[in-house]
C-alpha positions in Angstrom: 6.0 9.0 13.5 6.8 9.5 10.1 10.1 8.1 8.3 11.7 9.8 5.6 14.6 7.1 3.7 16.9 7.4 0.4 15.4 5.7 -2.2 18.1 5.8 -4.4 21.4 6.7 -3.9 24.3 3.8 -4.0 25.6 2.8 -0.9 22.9 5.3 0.9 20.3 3.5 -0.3 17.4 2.6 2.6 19.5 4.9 4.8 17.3 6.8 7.3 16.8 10.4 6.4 14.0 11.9 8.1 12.2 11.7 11.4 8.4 13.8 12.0 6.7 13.6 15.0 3.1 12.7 14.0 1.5 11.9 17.4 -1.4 9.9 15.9 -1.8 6.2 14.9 -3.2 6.6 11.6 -2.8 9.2 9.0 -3.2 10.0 4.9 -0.1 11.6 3.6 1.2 13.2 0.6 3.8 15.3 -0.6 2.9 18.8 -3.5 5.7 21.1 -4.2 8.1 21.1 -1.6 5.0 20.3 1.3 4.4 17.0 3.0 1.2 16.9 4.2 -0.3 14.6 7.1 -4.2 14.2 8.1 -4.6 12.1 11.0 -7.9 10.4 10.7 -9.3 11.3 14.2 -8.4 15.1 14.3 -10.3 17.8 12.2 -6.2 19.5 11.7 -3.3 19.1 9.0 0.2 18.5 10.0 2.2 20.0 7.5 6.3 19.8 7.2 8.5 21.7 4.6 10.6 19.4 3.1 13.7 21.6 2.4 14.1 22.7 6.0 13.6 19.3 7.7 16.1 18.4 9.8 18.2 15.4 8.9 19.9 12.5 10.8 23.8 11.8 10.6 23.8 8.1 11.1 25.2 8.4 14.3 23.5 5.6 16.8 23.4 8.4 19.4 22.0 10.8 17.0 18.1 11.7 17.3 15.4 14.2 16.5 13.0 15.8 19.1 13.9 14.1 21.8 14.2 10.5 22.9 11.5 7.9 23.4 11.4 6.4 26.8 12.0 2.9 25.9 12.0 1.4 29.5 7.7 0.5 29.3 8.3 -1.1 26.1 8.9 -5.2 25.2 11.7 -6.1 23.0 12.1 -9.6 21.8 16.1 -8.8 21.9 16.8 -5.9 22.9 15.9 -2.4 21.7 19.4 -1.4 20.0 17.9 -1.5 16.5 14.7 0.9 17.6 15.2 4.2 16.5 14.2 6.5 19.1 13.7 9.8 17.9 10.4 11.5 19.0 10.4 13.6 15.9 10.6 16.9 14.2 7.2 18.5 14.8 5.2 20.1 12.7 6.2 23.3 10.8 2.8 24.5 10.2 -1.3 23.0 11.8 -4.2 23.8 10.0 -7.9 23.3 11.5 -10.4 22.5 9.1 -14.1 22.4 9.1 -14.2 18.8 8.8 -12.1 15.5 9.2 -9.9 13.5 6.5 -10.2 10.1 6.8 -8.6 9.7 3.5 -6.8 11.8 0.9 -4.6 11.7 -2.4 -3.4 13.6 -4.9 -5.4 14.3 -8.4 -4.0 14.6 -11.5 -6.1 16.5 -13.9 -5.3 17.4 -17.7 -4.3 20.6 -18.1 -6.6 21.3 -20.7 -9.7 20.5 -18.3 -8.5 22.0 -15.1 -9.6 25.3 -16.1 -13.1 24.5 -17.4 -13.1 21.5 -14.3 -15.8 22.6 -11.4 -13.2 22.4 -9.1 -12.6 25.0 -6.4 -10.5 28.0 -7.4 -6.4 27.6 -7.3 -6.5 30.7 -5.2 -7.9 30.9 -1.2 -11.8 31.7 -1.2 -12.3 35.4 0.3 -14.0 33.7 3.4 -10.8 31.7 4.5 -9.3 32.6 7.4 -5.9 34.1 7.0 -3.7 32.3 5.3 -1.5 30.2 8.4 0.8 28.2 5.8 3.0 29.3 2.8 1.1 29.0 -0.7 1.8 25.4 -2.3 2.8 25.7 -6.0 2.9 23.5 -9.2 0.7 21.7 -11.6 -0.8 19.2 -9.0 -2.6 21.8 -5.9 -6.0 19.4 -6.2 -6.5 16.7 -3.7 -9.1 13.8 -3.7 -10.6 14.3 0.1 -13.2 11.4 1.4 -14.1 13.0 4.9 -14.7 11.1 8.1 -18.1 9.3 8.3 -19.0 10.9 4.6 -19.2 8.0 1.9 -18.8 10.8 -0.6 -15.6 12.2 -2.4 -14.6 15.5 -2.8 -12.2 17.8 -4.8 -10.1 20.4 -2.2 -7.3 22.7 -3.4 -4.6 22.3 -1.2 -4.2 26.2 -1.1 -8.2 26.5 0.5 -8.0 23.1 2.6 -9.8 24.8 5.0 -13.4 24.2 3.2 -14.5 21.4 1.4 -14.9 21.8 -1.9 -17.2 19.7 -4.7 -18.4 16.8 -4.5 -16.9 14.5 -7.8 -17.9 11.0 -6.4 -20.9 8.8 -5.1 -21.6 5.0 -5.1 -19.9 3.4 -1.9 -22.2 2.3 0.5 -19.7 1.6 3.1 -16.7 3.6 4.9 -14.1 4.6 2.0 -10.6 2.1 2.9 -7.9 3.6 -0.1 -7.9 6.4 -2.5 -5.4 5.9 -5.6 -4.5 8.0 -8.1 -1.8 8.1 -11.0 0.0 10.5 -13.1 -0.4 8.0 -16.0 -4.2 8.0 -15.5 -5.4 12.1 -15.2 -8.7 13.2 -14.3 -9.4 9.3 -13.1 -9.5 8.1 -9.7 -9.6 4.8 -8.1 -11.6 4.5 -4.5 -12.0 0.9 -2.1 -14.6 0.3 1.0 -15.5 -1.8 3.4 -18.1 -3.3 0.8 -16.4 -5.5 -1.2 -15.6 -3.1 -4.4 -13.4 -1.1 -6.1 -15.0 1.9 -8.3 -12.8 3.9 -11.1 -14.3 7.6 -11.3 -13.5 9.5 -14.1 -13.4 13.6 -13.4 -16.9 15.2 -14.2 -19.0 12.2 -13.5 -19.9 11.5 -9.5 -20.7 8.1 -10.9 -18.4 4.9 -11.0 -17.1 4.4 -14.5 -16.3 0.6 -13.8 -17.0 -1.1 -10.6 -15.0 -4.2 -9.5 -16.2 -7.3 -7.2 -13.2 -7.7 -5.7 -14.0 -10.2 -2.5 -17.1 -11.2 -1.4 -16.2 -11.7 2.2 -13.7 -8.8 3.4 -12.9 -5.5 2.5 -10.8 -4.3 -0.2 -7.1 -3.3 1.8 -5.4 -2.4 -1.3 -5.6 -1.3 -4.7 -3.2 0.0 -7.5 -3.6 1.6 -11.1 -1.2 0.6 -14.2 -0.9 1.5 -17.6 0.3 -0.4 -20.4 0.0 0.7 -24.2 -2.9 3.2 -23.2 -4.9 0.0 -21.6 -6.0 0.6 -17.9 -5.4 -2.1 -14.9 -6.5 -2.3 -12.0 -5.3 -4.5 -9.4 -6.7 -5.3 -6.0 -5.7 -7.3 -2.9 -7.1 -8.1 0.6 -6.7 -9.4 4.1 -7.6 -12.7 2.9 -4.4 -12.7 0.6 -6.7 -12.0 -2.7 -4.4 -10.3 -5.2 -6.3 -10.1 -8.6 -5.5 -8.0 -11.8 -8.2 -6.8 -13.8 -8.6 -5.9 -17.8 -10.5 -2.2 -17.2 -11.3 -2.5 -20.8 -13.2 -5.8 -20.7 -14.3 -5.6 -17.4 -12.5 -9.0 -16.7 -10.2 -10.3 -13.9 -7.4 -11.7 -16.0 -5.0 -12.7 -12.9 -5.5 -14.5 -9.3 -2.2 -13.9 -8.1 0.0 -15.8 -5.3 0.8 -13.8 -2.3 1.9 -15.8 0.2 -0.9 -16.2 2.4 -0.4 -12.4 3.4 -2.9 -10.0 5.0 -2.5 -7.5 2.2 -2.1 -3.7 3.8 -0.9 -1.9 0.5 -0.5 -2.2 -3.0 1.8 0.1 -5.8 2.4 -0.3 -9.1 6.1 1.1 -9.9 5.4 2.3 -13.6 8.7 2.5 -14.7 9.8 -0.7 -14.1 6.1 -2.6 -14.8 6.7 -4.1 -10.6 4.0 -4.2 -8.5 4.8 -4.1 -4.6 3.0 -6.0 -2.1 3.1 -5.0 1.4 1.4 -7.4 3.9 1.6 -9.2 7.5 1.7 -12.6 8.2 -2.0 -14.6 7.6 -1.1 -16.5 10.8 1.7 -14.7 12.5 1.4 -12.6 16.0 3.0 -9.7 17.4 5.8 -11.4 18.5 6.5 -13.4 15.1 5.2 -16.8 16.0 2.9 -18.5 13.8 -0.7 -19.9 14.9 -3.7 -22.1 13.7 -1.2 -23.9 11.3 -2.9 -27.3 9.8 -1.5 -30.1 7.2 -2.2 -29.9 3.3 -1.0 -31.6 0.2 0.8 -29.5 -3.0 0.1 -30.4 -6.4 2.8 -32.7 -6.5 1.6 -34.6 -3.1 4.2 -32.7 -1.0 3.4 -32.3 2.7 3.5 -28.7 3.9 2.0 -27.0 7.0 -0.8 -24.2 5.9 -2.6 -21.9 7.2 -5.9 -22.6 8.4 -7.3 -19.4 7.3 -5.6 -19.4 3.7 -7.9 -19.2 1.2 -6.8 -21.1 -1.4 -5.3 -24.7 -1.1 -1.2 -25.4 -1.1 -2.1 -27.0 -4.8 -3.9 -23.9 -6.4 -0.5 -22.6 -7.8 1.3 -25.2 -8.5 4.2 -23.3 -6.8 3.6 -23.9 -2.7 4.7 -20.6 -1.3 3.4 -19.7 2.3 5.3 -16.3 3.9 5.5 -17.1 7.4 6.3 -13.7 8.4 5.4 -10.0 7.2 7.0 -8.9 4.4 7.4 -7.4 0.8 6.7 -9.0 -2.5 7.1 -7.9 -6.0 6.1 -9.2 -9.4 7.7 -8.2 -12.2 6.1 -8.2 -15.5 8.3 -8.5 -18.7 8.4 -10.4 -22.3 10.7 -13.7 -21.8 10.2 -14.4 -18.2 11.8 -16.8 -15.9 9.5 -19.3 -14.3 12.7 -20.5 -11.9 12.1 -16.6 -10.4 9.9 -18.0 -7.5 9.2 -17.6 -3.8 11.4 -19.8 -2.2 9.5 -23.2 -1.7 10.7 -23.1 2.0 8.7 -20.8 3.4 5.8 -23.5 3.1 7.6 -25.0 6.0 7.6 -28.2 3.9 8.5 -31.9 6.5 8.4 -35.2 6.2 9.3 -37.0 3.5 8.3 -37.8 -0.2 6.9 -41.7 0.7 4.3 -40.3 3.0 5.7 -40.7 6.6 4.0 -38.1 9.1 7.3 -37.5 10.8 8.1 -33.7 11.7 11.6 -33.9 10.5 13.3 -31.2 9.3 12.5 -29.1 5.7 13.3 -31.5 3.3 14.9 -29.5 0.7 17.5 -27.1 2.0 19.4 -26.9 -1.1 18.1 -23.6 -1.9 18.8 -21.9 1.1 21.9 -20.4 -0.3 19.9 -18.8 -3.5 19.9 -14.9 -4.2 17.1 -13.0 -1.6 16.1 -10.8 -4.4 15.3 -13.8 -6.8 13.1 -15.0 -4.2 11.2 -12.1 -3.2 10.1 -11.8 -6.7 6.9 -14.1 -8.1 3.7 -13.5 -10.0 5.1 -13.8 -13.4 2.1 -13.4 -15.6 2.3 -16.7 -17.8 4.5 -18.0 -15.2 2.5 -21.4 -14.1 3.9 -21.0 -10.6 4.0 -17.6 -10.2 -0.2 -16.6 -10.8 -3.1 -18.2 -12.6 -5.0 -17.1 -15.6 -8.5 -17.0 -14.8 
């Protein structure tokens, strides 16, 4: 299923919105004009919804859309009040194509090169097949396409999705994992495998124009594009927990970054407000929220904590021992005159014992924080802050 929720709006904020009946595990979606568009990754068709007839929930707990789920097969820790159990709206419109998208994103080309770009025309090629979907319109028709089992990138307009178009990248040697584009960056595209890297492509060259090391062991899970003064960064995080920021510019990593000992599945960098989001699932947590494979380390300050086995990088690295213990959402906020008391809550290290070096299993030592603000705690990775990331 897809979700559709209110991203801002007062008191309506988070509130459920939409519900689309997908009917795959794993899709690429975007949103041009007034189309949301879905490619699952096994299926050569499009699922495509418009937005402004989409119908919408009333928050009633009875109220759902397409039907309801047959919960009775399903396990529920508590019980299954909170699931929302709409099947979905189905599609408005399905599109075969003459290949399979396994990944896809917007592009955001200049306006002064989009005509003289080798891109496919804005209008349906005469050997489409009739047109089965109404015509998208705006300055953004151009998608980035990396097909299924293809370790090439292409250029489709939205409008002629039926056929592939040109091809505008080369370089990955291993399955394509994210494409990431940004308004802020035109004509400049951002693309992550299974081999370690992340390559920027600029529009008009099929070769990378900077190619990042990201992690030598796993693949790259999540990337994200910011600008600041006219200077590019790049930053990249994986299911080790690696969250680096890199200097485009001087082809530098400038920032390891704490995450928590997360399995990073997304990054975003939120422009407006210089935040970068951080979505992940617990290094050590199962499906049912309990934690696994947990051993004893030492912070910087000789504090005992329980850490993950699998982490990375020891309790002491930071400075600041933060461990999430269960999936969740971080953001660092970059600003001038940061607080370095903005941290993670300390906590979630599951710290015992006590300061003199007993090995009893007693309860967290320092509870006195428990009644600090959420948000305050959910933000860390101030650059300059000591705790928060290192400078590298």
């Amino acid at each position: 299923r897809i979700k559709g929720f209110v991203a801002r709006g007062g008191k309506h904020q988070g509130d459920l919105v939409h519900t689309l009946s997908l009917g795959h595990g794993y899709a690429s979606i975007v949103v041009m004009g007034d189309m949301l568009i879905a490619a699952p990754q096994d299926i050569d068709t499009i699922y495509m919804w418009d937005i402004t007839k989409l119908t919408k929930h009333t928050g009633k707990k009875k109220d759902v859309i397409g039907g309801k789920i047959d919960t009775s097969d399903m396990y529920f820790s508590d019980n299954d009040d909170d699931f929302e159990k709409s099947v979905g709206e189905k599609p408005h419109h399905k599109i075969k194509l003459n290949y399979v998208i396994y990944k896809m994103e917007k592009l955001y080309i200049k306006t002064s090169s989009s005509s003289s770009s080798s891109s496919s025309s804005s209008s349906p090629s005469s050997s489409s097949s009739p047109r089965q979907y109404p015509l998208v319109t705006g300055e953004c028709t151009r998608l980035v396409v990396a097909p299924k089992k293809d370790h090439s990138l292409y250029m489709v307009d939205v409008n002629d999705i039926q056929n592939l178009g040109d091809v505008i990248a080369i370089g990955h040697n291993a399955s394509l994992n994210k494409l990431v584009t940004n308004p802020s960056c035109p004509d400049t595209f951002l693309a992550t495998a299974y081999d370690g890297y992340c390559r920027i492509y600029k529009l008009g060259n099929p070769l990378p124009y900077a190619t990042l090391r990201a992690t030598s062991e796993v693949n790259v899970s999540g990337c994200a594009v910011a600008m600041v003064n006219g200077h590019m960064f790049v930053f990249t995080g994986t299911s080790k927990s690696e969250l680096m920021c890199w200097d485009i510019t001087n082809r530098k990593c400038i920032y390891i970054m704490g995450a928590g000992n997360i399995c990073i599945e997304e990054v975003v960098f939120h422009q407006a407000s210089q935040t970068l989001i951080v979505v992940g699932e617990g290094l050590s947590v199962d499906r049912l929220g309990y934690e696994h494979d947990m051993t004893k380390a030492r912070t910087a300050a000789g504090k005992k904590v329980r850490w993950p086995r699998l982490a990375l990088l020891d309790p002491s690295y930071f400075g600041h021992a933060w461990h999430s213990s269960s999936h969740c959402i971080v953001y660092y906020r970059f600003m001038f005159g940061a607080n370095p008391e903005v941290l993670p809550n300390s906590e979630e290290a599951h710290l015992y014992g006590s300061d003199d070096g007993d090995d009893d299993d007693d309860d967290d030592d320092d509870s006195d924080n428990d009644d600090s603000d959420d948000d305050d705690n959910m933000m860390g990775g101030l650059p300059g802050v000591p705790g928060g990331c290192r400078q590298q």
